[in-house]
C-alpha positions in Angstrom: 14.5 12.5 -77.8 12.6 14.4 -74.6 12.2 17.3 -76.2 10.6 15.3 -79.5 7.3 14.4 -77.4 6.2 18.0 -76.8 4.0 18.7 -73.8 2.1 15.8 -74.1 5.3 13.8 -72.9 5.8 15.3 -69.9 2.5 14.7 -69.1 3.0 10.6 -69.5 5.8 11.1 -67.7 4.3 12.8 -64.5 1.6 10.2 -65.2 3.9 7.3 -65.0 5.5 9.1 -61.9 2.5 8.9 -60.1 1.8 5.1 -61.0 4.8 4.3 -59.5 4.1 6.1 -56.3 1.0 4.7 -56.1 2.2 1.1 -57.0 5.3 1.1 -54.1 2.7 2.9 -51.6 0.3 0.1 -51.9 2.6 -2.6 -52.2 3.5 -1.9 -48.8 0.7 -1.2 -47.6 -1.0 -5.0 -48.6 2.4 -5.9 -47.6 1.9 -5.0 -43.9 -2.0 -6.2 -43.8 -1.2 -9.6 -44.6 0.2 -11.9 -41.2 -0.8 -15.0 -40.1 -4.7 -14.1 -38.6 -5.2 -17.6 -37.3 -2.0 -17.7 -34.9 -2.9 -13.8 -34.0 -6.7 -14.5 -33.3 -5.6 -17.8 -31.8 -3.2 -16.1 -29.2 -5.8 -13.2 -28.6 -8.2 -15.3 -27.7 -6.3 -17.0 -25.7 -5.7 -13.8 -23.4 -9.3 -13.1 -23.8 -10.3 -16.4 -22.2 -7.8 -15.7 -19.2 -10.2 -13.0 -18.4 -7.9 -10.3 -19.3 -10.1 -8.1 -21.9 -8.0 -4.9 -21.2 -4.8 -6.9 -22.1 -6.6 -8.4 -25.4 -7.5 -4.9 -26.7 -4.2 -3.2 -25.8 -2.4 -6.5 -28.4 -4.8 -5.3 -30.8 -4.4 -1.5 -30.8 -0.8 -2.2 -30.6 -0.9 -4.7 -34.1 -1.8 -2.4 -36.6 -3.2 -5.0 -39.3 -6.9 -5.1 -40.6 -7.6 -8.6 -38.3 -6.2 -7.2 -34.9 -9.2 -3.9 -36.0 -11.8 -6.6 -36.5 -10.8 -8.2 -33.3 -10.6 -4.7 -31.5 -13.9 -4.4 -32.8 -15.4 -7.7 -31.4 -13.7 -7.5 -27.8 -15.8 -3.9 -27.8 -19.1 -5.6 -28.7 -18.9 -8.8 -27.0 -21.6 -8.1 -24.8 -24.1 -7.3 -27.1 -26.5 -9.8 -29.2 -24.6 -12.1 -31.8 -26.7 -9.8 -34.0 -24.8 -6.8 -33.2 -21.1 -8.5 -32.8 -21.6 -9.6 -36.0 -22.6 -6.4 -38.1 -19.8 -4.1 -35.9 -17.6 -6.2 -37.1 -18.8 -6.6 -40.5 -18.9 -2.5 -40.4 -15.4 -2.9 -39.3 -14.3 -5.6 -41.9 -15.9 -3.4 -44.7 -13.7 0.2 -43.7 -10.7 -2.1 -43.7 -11.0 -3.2 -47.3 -12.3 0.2 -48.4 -8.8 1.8 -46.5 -7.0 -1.0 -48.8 -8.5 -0.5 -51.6 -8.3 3.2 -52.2 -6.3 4.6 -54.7 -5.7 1.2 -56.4 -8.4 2.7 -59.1 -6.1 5.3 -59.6 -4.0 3.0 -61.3 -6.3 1.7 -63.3 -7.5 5.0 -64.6 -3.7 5.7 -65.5 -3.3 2.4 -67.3 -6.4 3.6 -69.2 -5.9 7.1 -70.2 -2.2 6.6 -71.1 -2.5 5.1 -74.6 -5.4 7.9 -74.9 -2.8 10.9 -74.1 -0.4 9.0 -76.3 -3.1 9.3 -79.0 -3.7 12.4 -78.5 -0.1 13.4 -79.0 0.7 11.6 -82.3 -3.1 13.4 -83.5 -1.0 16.7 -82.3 2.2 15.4 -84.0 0.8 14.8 -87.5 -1.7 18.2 -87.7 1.7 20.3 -87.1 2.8 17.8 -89.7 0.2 18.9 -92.4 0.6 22.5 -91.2 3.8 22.7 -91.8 3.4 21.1 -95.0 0.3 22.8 -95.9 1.6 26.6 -94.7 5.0 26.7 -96.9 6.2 25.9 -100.1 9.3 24.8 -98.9 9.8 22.2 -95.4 12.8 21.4 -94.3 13.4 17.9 -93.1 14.3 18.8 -89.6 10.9 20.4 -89.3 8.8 17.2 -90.9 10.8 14.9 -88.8 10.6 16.9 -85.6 6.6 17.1 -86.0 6.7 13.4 -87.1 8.8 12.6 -84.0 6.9 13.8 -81.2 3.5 11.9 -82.5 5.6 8.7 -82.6 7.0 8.9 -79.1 3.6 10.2 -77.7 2.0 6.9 -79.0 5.5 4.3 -77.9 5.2 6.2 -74.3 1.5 5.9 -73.7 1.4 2.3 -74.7 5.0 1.4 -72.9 3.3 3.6 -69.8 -0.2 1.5 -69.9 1.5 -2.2 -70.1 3.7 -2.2 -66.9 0.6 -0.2 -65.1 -2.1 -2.9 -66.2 0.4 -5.5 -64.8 0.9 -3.2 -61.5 -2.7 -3.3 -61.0 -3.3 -6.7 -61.9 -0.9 -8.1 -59.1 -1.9 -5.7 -56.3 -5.1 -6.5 -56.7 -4.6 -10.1 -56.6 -3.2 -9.7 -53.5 -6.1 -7.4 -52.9 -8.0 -10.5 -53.5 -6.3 -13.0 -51.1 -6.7 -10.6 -48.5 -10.4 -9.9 -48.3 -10.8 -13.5 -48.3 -8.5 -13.7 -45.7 -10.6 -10.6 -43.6 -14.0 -12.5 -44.7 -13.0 -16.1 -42.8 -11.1 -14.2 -40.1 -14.0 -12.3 -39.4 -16.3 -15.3 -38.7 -13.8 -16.9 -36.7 -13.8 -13.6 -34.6 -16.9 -13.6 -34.2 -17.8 -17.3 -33.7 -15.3 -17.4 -31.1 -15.9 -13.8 -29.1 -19.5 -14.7 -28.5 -18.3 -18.0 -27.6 -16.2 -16.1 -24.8 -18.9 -13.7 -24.2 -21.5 -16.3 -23.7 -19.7 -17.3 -20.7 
């Protein structure tokens, strides 16, 4: 049945290869970001208040989650205008979701040019098809079916290969979702309460 696809099978395969790859790596990755950022800022500030500035950074250099970067970020401007804390760590809050976001387009663009290459194999498929039929008096059956056989499978694969992906990319970036709205009130609570803490 492999060998019925031709070339253009393999390369859905590697495709859906390296939608999984991408799909797990992400996965993971979103998985880590996401932690409670109101007990963390909560805590942080906490120490921050105490006076201990040094100890506040080191909790956030140590957490390695997009909030404890944003509140890195803030400690390190705190002494500047409210104007300034609040577009460092808007800077911040905006490399963050760029750093989570990358390569989820990857997936898309598989989801996307799967059922293409899948066209473009059963359009491969039937010209040998007509070749063979047009070139010889005589076709065997084996021939017809093989020629018939790998434009099917192109077409099953790149559609069975774009479904799962369009779901993969649907739910991380859900998830994509709930995090930058998570970053986006976390990041005015930072800097609400850092220039609070400055301020005195």
């Amino acid at each position: 049945m492999t060998l019925s696809g031709g070339p253009i099978f393999w390369i859905l395969v590697a495709l859906a290869v390296a939608a999984l790859v991408v799909f797990f790596e992400r996965l993971m990755e979103l998985r880590r970001a996401q932690i409670d950022w109101q007990d963390f800022v909560k805590g942080v500030k906490n120490v921050l208040a105490s006076g201990n500035a040094d100890e506040a950074l080191a909790i956030c250099e140590d957490t390695s989650v997009p909030v404890s970067s944003l509140m890195a970020t803030a400690i390190r401007h705190r002494d500047g205008s409210l104007r300034s804390l609040r577009e460092a760590v808007d800077a911040q809050g905006r490399a963050e979701i760029g750093r989570l976001d990358r390569r989820l387009a990857s997936l898309a663009i598989i989801g996307q040019i799967a059922p293409l290459i899948g066209l473009l194999g059963t359009v491969i498929g039937f010209i040998k098809t007509m070749l063979l039929v047009n070139g010889s008096e005589i076709v065997s059956r084996a021939d017809l079916l093989s020629s018939s056989m790998e434009a099917l499978v192109s077409a099953a694969l790149g559609l069975a290969i774009a479904i799962p992906v369009a779901v993969m990319y649907g739910s991380l970036r859900l998830r994509m979702d709930r995090i930058v709205t998570e970053l986006e009130a976390a990041a005015t609570t930072i800097v609400e309460d850092v220039s609070r803490e400055g301020s005195r």
